[in-house]
Backbone and ligand atoms as CSV (ligand in chain L), in Angstrom:
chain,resi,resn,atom,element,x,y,z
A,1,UNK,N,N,137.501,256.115,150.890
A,1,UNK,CA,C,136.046,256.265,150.782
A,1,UNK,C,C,135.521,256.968,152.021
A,2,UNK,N,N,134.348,257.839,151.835
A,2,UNK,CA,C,133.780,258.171,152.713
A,2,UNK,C,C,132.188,258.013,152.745
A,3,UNK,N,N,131.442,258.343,154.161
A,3,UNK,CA,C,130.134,258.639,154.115
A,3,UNK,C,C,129.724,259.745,154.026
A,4,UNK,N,N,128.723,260.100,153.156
A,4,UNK,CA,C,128.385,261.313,153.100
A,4,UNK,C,C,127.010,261.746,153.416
A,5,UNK,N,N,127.228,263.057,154.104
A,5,UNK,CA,C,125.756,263.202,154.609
A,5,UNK,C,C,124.883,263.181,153.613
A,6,UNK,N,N,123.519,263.225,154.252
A,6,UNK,CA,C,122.290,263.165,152.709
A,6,UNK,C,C,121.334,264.019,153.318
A,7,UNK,N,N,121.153,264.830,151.744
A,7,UNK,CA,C,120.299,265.701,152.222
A,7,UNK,C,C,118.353,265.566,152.673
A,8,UNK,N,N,117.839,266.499,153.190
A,8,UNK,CA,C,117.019,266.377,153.606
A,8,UNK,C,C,116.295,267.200,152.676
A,9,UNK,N,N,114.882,266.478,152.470
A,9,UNK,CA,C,113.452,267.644,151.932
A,9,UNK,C,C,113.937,269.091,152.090
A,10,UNK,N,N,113.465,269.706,151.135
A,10,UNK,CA,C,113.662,270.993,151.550
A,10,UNK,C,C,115.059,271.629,151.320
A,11,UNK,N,N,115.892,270.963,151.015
A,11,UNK,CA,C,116.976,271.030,150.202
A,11,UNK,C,C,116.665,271.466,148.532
A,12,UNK,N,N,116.945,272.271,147.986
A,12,UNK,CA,C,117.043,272.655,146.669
A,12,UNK,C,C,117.899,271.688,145.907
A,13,UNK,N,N,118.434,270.909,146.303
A,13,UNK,CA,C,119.017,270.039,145.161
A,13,UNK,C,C,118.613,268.849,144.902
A,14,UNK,N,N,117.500,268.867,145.828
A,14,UNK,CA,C,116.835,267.508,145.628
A,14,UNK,C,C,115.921,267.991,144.603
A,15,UNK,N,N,115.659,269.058,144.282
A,15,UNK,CA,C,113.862,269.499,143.452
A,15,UNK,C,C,114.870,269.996,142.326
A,16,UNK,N,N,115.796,269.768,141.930
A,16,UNK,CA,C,116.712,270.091,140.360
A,16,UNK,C,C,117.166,269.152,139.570
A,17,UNK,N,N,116.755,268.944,138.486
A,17,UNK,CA,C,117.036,267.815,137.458
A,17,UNK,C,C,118.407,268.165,137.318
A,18,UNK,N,N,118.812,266.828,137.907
A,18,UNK,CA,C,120.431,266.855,137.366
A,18,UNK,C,C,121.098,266.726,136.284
A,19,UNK,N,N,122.314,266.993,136.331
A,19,UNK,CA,C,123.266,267.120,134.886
A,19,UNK,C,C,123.315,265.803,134.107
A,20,UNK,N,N,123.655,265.444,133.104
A,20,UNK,CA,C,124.338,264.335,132.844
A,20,UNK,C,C,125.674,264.880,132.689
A,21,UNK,N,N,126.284,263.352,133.116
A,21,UNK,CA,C,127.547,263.271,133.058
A,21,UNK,C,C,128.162,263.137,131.894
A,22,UNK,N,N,129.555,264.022,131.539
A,22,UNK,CA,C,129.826,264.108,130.369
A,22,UNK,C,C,131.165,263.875,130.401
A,23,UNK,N,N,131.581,263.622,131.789
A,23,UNK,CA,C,133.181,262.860,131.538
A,23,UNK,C,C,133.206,262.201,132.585
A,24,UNK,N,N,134.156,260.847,132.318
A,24,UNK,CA,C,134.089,259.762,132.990
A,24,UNK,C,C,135.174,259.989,133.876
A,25,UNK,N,N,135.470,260.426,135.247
A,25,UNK,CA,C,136.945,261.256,135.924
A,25,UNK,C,C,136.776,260.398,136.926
A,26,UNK,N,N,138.393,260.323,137.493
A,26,UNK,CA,C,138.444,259.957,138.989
A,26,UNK,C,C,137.315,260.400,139.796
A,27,UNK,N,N,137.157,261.378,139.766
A,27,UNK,CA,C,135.893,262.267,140.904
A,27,UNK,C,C,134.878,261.573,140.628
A,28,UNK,N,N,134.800,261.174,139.567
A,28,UNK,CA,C,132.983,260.094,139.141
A,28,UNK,C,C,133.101,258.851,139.962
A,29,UNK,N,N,134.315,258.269,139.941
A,29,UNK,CA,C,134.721,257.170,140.695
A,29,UNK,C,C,134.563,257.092,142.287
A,30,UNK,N,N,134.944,258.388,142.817
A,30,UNK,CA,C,135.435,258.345,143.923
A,30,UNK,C,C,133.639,258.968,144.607
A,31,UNK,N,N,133.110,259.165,143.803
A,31,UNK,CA,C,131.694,259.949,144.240
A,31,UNK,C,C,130.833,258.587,144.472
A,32,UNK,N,N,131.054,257.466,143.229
A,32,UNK,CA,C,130.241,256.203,143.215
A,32,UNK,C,C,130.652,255.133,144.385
A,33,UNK,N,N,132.181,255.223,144.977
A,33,UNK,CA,C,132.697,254.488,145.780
A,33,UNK,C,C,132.142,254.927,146.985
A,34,UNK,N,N,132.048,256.344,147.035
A,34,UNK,CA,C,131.483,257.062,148.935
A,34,UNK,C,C,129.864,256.954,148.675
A,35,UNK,N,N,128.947,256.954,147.492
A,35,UNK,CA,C,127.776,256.890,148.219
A,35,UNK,C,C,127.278,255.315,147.869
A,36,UNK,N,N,128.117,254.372,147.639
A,36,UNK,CA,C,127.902,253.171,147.917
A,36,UNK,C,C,128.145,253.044,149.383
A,37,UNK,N,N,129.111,253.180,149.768
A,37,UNK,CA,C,129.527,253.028,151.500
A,37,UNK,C,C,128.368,254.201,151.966
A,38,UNK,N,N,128.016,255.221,151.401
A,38,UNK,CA,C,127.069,255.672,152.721
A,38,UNK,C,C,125.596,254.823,151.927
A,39,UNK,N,N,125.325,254.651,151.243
A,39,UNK,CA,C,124.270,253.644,151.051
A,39,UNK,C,C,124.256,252.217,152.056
A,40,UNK,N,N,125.343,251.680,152.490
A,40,UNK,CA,C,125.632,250.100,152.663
A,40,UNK,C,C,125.495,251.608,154.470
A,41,UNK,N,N,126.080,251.783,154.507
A,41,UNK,CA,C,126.156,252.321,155.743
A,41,UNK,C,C,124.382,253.001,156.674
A,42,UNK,N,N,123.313,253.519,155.943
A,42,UNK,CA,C,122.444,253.519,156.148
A,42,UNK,C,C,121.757,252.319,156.214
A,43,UNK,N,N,122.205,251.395,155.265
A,43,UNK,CA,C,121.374,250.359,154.907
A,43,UNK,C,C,119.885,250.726,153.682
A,44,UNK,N,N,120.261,251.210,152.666
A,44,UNK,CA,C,118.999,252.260,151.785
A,44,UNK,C,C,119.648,251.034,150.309
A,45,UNK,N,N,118.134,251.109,149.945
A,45,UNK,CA,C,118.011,250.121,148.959
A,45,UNK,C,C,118.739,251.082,147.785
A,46,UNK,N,N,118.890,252.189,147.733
A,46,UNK,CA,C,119.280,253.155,146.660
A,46,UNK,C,C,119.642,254.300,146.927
A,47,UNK,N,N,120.871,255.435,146.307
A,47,UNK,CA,C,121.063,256.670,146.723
A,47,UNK,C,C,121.170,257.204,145.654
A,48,UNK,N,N,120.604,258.628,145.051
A,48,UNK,CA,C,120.607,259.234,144.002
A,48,UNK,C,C,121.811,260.092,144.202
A,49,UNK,N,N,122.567,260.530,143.444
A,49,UNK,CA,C,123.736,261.469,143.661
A,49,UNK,C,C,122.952,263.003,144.374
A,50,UNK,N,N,122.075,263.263,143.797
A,50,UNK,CA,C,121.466,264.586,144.412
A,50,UNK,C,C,121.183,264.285,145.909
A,51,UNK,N,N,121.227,263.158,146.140
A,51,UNK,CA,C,120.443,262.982,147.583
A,51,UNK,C,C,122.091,263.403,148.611
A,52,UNK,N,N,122.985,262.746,147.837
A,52,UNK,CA,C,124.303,263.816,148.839
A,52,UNK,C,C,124.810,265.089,148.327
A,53,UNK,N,N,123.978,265.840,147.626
A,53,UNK,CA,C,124.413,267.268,146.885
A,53,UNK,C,C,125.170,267.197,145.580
A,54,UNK,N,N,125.208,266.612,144.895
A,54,UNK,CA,C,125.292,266.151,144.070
A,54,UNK,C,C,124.428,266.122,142.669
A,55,UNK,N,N,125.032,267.524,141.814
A,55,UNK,CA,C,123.531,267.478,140.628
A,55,UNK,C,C,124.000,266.776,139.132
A,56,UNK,N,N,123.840,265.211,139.709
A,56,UNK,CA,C,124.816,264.777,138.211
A,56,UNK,C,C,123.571,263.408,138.211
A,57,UNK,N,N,123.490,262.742,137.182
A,57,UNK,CA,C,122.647,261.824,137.249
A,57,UNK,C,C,123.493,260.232,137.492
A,58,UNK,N,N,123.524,259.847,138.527
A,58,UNK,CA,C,124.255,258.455,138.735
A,58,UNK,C,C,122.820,258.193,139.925
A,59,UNK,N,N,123.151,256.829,139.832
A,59,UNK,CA,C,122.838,256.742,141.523
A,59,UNK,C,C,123.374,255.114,141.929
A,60,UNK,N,N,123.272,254.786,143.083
A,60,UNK,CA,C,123.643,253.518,143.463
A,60,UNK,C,C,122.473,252.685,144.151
A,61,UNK,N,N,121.986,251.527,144.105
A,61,UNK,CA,C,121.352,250.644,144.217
A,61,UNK,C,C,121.483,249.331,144.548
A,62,UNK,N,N,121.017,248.569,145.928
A,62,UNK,CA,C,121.247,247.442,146.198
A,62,UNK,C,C,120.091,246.520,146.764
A,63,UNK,N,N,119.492,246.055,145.959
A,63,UNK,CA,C,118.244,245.234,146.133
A,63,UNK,C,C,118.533,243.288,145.753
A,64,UNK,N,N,118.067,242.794,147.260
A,64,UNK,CA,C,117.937,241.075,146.930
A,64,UNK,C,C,119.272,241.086,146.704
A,65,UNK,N,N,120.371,241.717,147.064
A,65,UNK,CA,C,121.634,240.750,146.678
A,65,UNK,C,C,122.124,241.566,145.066
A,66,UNK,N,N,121.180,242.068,144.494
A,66,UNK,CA,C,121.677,242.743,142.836
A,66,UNK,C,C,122.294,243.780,143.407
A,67,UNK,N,N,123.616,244.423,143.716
A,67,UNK,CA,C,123.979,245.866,144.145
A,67,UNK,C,C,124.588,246.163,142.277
A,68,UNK,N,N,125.084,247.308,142.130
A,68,UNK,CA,C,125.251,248.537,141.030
A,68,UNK,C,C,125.109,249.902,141.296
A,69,UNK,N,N,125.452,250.466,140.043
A,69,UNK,CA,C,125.481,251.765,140.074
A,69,UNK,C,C,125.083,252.446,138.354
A,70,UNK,N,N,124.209,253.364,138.062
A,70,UNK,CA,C,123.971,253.552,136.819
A,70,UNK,C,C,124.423,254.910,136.514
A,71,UNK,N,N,124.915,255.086,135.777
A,71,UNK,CA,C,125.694,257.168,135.341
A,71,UNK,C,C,124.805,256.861,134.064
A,72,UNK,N,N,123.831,258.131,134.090
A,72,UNK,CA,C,123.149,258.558,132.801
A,72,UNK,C,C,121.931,257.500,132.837
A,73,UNK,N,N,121.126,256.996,133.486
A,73,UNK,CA,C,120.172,255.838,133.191
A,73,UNK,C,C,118.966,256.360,132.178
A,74,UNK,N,N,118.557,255.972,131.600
A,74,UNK,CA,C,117.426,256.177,130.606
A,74,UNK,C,C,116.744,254.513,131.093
A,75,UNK,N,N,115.132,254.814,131.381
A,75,UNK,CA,C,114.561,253.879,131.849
A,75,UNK,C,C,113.374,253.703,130.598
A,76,UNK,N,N,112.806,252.528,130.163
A,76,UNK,CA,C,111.915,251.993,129.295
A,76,UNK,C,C,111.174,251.595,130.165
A,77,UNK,N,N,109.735,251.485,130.424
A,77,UNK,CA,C,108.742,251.049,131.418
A,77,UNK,C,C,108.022,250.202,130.640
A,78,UNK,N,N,107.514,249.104,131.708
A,78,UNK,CA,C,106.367,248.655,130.621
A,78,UNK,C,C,104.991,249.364,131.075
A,79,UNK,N,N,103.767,249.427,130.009
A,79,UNK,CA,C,102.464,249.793,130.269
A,79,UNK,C,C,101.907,249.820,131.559
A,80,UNK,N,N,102.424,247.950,131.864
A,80,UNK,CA,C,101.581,247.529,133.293
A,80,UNK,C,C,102.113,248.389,134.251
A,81,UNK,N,N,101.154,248.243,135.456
A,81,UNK,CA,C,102.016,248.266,136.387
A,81,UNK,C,C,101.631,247.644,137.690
A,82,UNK,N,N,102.642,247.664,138.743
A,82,UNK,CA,C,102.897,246.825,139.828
A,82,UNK,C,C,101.974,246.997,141.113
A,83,UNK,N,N,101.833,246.146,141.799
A,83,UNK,CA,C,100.811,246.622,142.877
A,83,UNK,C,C,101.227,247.858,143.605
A,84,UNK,N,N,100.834,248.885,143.962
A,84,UNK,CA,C,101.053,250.015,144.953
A,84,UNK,C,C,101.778,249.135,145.664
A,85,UNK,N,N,103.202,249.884,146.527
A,85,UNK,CA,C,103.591,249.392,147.468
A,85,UNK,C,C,104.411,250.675,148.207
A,86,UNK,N,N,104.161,250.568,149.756
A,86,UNK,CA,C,104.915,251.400,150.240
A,86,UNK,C,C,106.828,251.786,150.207
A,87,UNK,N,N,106.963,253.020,149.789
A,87,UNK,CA,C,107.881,253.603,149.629
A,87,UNK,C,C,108.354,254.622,150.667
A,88,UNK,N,N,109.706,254.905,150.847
A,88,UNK,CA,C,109.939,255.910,151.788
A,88,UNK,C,C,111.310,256.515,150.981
A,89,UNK,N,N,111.609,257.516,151.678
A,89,UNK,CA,C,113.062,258.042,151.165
A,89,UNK,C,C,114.378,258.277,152.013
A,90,UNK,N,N,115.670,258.037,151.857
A,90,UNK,CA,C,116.487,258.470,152.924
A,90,UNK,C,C,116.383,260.510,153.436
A,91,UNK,N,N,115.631,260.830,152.333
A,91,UNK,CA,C,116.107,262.413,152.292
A,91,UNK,C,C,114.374,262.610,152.755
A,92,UNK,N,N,113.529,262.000,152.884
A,92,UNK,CA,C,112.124,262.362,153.876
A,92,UNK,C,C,111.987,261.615,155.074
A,93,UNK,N,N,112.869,261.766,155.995
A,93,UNK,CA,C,112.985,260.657,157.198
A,93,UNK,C,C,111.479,260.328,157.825
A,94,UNK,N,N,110.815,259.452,158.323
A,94,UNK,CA,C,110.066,259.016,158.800
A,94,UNK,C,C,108.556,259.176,158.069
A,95,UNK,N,N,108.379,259.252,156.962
A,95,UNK,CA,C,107.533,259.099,155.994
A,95,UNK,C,C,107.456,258.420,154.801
A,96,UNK,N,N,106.271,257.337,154.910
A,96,UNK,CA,C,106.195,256.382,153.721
A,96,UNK,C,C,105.074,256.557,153.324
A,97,UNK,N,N,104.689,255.835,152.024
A,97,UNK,CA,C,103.531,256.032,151.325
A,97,UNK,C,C,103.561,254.880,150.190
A,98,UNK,N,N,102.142,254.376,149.729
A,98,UNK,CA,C,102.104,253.281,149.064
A,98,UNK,C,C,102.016,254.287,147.535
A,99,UNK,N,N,102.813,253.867,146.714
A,99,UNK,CA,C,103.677,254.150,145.161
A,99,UNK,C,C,103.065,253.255,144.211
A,100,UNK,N,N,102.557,253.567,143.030
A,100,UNK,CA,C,102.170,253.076,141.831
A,100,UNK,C,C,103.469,253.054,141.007
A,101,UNK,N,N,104.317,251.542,140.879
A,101,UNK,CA,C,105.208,251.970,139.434
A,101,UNK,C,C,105.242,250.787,138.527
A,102,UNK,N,N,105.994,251.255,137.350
A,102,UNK,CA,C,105.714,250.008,136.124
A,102,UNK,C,C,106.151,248.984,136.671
A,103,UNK,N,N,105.410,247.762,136.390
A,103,UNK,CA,C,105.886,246.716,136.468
A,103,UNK,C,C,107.301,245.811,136.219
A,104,UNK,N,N,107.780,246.749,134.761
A,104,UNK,CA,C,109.257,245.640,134.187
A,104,UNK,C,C,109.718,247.662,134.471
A,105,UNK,N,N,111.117,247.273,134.286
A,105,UNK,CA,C,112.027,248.218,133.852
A,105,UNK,C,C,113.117,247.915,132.663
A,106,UNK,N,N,113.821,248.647,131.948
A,106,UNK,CA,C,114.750,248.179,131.332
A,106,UNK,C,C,116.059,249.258,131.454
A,107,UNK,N,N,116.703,249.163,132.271
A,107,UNK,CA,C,117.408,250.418,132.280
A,107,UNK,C,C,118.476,250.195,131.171
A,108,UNK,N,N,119.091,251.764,130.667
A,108,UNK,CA,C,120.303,251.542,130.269
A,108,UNK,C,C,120.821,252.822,130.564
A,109,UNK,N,N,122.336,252.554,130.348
A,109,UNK,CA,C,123.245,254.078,130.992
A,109,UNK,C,C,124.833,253.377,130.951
A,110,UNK,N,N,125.661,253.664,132.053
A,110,UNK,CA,C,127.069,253.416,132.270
A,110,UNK,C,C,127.548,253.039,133.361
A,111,UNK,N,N,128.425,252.707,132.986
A,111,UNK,CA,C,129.208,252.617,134.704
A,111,UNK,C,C,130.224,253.437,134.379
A,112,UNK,N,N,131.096,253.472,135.828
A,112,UNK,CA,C,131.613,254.658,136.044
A,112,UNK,C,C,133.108,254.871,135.240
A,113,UNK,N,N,133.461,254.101,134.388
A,113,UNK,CA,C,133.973,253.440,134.114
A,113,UNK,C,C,133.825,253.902,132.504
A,114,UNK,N,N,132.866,254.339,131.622
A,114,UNK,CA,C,132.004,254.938,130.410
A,114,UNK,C,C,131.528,253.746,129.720
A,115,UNK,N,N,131.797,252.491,130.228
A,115,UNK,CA,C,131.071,251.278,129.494
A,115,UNK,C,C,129.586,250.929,129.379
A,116,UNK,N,N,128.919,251.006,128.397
A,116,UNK,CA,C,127.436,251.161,128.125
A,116,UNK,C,C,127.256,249.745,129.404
A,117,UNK,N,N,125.801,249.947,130.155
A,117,UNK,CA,C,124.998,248.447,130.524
A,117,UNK,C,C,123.839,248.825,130.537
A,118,UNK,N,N,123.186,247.335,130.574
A,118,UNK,CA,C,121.788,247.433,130.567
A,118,UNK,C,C,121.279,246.902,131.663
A,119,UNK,N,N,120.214,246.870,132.161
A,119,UNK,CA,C,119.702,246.214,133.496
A,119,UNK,C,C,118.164,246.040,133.391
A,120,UNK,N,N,118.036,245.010,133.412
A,120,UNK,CA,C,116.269,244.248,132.956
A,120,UNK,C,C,115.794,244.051,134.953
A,121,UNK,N,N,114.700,244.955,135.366
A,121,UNK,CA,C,114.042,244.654,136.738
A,121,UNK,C,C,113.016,244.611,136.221
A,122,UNK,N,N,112.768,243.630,137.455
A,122,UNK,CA,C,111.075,243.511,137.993
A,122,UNK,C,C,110.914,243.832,139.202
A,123,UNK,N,N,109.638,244.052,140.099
A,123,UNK,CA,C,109.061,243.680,141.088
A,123,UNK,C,C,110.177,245.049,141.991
A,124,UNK,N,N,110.912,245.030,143.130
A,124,UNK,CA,C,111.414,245.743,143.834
A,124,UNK,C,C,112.562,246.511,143.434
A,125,UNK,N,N,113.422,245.591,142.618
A,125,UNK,CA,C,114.615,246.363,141.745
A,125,UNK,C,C,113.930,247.722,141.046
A,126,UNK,N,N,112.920,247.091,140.094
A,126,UNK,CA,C,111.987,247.656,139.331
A,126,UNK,C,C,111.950,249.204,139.842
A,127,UNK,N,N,111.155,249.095,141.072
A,127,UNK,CA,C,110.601,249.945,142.079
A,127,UNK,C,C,111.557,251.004,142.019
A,128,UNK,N,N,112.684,250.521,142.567
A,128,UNK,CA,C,113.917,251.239,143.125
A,128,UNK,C,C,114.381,251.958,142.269
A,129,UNK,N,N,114.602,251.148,140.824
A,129,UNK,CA,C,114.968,251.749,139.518
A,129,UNK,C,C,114.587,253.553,139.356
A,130,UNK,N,N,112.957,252.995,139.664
A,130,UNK,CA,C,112.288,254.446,139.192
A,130,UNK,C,C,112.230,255.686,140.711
A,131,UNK,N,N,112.078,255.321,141.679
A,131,UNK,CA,C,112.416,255.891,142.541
A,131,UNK,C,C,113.892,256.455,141.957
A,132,UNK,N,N,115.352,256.040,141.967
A,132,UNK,CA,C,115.850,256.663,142.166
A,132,UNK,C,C,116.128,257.689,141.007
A,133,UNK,N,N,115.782,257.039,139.349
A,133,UNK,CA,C,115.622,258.249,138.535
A,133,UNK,C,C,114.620,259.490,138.947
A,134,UNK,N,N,114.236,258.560,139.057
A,134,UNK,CA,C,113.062,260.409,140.295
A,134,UNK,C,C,113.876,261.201,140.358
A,135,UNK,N,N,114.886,260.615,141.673
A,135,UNK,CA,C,115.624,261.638,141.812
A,135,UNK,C,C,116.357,262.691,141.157
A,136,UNK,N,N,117.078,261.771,139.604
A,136,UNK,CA,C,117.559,262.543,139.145
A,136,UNK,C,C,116.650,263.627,138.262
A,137,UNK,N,N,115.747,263.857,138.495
A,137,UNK,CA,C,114.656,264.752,138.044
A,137,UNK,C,C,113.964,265.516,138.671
A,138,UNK,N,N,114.270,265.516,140.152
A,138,UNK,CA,C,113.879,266.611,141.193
A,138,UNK,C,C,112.602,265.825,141.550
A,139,UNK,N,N,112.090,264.448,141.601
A,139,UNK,CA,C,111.009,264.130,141.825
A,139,UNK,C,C,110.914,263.385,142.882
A,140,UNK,N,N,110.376,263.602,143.826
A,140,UNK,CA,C,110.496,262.734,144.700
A,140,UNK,C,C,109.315,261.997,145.097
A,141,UNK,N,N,109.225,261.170,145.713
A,141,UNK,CA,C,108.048,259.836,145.862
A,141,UNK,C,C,106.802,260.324,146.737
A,142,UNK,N,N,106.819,261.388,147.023
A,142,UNK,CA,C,105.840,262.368,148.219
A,142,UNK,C,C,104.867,262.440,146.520
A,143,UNK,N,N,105.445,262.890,145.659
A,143,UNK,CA,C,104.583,263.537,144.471
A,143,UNK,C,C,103.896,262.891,143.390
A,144,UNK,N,N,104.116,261.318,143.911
A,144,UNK,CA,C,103.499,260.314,143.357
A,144,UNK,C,C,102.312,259.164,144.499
A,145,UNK,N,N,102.230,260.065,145.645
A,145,UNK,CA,C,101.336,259.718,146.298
A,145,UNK,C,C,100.037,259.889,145.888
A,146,UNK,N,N,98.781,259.093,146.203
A,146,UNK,CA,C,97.633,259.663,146.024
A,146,UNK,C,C,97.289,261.301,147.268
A,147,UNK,N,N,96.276,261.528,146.684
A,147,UNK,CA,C,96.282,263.268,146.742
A,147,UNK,C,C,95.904,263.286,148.147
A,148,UNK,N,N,95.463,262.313,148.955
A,148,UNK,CA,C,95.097,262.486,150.293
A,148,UNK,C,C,95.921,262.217,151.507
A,149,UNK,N,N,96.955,260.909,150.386
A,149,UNK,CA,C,98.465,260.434,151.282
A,149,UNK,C,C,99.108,261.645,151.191
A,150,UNK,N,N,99.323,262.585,150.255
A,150,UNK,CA,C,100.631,263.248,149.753
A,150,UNK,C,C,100.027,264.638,151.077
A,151,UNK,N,N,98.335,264.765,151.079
A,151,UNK,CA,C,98.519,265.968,151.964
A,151,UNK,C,C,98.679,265.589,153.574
A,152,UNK,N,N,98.370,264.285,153.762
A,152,UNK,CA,C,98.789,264.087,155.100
A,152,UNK,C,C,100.506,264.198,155.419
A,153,UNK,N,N,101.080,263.457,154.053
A,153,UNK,CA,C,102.823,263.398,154.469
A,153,UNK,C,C,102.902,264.755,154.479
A,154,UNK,N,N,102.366,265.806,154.209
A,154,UNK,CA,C,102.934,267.578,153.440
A,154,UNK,C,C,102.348,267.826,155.680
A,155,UNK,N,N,101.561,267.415,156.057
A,155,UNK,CA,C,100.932,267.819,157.089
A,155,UNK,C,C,101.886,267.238,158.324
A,156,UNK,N,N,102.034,265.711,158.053
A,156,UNK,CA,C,103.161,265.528,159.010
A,156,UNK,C,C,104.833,266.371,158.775
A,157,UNK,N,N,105.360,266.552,157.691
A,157,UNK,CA,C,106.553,267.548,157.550
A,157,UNK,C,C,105.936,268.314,157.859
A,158,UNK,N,N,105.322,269.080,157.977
A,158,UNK,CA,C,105.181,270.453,158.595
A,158,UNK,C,C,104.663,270.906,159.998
A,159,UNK,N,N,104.403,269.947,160.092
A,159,UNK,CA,C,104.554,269.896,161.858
A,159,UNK,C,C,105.786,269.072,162.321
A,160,UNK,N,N,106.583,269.267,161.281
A,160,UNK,CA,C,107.954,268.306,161.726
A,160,UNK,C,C,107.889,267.173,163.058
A,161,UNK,N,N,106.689,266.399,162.559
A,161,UNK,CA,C,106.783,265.393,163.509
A,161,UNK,C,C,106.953,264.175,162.751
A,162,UNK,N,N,108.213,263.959,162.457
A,162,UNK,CA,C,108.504,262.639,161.660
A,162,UNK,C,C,108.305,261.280,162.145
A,163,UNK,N,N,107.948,261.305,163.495
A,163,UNK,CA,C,107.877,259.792,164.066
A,163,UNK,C,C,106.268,259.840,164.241
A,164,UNK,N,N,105.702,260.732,163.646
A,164,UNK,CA,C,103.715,260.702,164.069
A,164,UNK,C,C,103.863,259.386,163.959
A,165,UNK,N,N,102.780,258.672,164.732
A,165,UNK,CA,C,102.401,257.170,164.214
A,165,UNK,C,C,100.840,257.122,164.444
A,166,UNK,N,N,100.384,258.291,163.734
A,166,UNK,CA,C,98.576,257.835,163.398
A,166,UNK,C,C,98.368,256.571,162.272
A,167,UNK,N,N,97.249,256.585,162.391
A,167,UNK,CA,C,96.533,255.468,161.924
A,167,UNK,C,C,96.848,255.842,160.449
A,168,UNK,N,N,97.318,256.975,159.993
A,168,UNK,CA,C,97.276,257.364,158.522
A,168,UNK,C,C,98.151,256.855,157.608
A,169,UNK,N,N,98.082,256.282,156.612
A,169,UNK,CA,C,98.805,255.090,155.552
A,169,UNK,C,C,99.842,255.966,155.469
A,170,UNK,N,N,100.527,256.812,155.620
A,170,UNK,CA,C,101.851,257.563,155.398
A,170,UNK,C,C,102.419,257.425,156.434
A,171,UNK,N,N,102.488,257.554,157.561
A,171,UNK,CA,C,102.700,257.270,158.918
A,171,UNK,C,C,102.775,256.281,159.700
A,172,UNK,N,N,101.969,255.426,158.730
A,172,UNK,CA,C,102.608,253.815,159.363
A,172,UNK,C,C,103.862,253.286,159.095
A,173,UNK,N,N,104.421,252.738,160.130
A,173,UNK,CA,C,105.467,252.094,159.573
A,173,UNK,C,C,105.684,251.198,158.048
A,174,UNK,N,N,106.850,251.501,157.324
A,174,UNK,CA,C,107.027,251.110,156.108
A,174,UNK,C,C,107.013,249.664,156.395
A,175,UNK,N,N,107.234,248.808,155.064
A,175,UNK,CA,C,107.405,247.321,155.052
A,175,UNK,C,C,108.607,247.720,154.514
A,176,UNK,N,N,109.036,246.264,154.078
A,176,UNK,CA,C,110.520,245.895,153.719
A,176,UNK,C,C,110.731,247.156,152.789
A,177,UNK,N,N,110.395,246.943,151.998
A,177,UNK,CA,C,110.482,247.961,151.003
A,177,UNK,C,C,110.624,249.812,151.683
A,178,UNK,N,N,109.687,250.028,152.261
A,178,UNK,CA,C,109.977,251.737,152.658
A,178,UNK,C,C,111.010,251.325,153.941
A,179,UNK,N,N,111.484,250.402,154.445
A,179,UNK,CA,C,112.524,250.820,155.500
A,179,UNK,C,C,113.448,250.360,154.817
A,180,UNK,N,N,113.675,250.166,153.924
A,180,UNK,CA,C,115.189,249.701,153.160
A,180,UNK,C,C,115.425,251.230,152.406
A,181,UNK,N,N,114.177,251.536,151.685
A,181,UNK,CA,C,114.698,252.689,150.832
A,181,UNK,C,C,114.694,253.727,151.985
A,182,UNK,N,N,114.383,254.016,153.101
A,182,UNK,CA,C,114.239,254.974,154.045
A,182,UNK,C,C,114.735,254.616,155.210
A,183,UNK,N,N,116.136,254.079,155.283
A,183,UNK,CA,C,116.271,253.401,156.767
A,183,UNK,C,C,115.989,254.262,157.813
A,184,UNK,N,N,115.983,253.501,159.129
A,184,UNK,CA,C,115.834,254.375,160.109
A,184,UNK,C,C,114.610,254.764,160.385
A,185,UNK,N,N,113.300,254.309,159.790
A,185,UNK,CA,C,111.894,255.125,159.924
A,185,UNK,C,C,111.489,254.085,160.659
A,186,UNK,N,N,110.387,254.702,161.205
A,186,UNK,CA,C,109.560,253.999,162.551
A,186,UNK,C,C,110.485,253.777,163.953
A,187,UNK,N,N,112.045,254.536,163.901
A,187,UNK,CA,C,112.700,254.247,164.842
A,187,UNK,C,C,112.077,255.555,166.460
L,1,ZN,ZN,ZN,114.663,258.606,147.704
């Protein structure tokens, strides 16, 4: 196993809806085994395969003790949804922002392995769920900010000052939640 670097904003493979996977190979295996270890190794509640260059739809996830991995996820949302809560990303270092997402999730997809599963979240799993299908859709959590967070985070990347610490709700330090999915911020 290895760690693998992860890419950063501004990377083209983060803004490309990835493939699905259409064969279940050693290489699927050995891709889910290294970005679990560089997941556990950042300490990131979730890693989308695109986030290490990678344009295939898997990703890995470890929230409260539930860790996994989903190849192909198709997500069911419910109507509701969950209180805004701040989010960050491993691939937007030092920027968080409070996120609107459904309340329940119901995922389904595979393991690496081609065996169908399903996975019923709430509350932070939930969260994570849809964050990391984001990913596999070129979407990232900057683009689900409200329109005044999203131009301050667009204002702090571009003055590449990732550690700003104004008073501005993007720039504050994350809670549990944006420093798990974004380790390393506010450092
Ligand atoms: Zn992310």
């Amino acid at each position: 196993m290895a760690v693998l670097g992860i890419r950063i904003i501004g990377d083209p493979v983060l803004r490309t809806r990835a493939d699905e996977v259409t064969e279940f190979t050693p290489e699927l295996k050995k891709l889910v085994a290294d970005m679990d270890e560089t997941m556990e190794n950042v300490d990131g509640a979730g890693l989308a395969a695109p986030q290490v260059g990678v344009s295939q739809r898997v990703f890995t996830y470890q929230v409260d003790g539930v860790r996994g991995h989903i190849v192909n996820p198709v997500l069911e949302l419910s109507d509701e949804l969950q209180e805004p809560a701040m989010e960050g990303c491993l691939s937007i270092p030092g920027i968080a922002g409070k996120v609107a997402r459904h309340r329940t999730v119901r995922a389904t997809g595979f393991d690496v392995e081609g065996n169908p599963l399903t996975l019923e979240a709430e509350g932070l799993l939930a969260r994570c769920l849809q964050h990391e299908t984001d990913h596999l859709d070129g979407v990232l959590f900057l683009d689900r900010l409200s329109a005044a967070d999203r131009k301050a985070a667009w204002r702090t990347l571009r003055a590449g000052n990732y550690n700003a610490t104004a008073s501005s709700t993007v720039t504050q330090r994350a809670s549990a939640l944006g420093s798990s999915f974004g380790a390393g911020m506010g450092r």
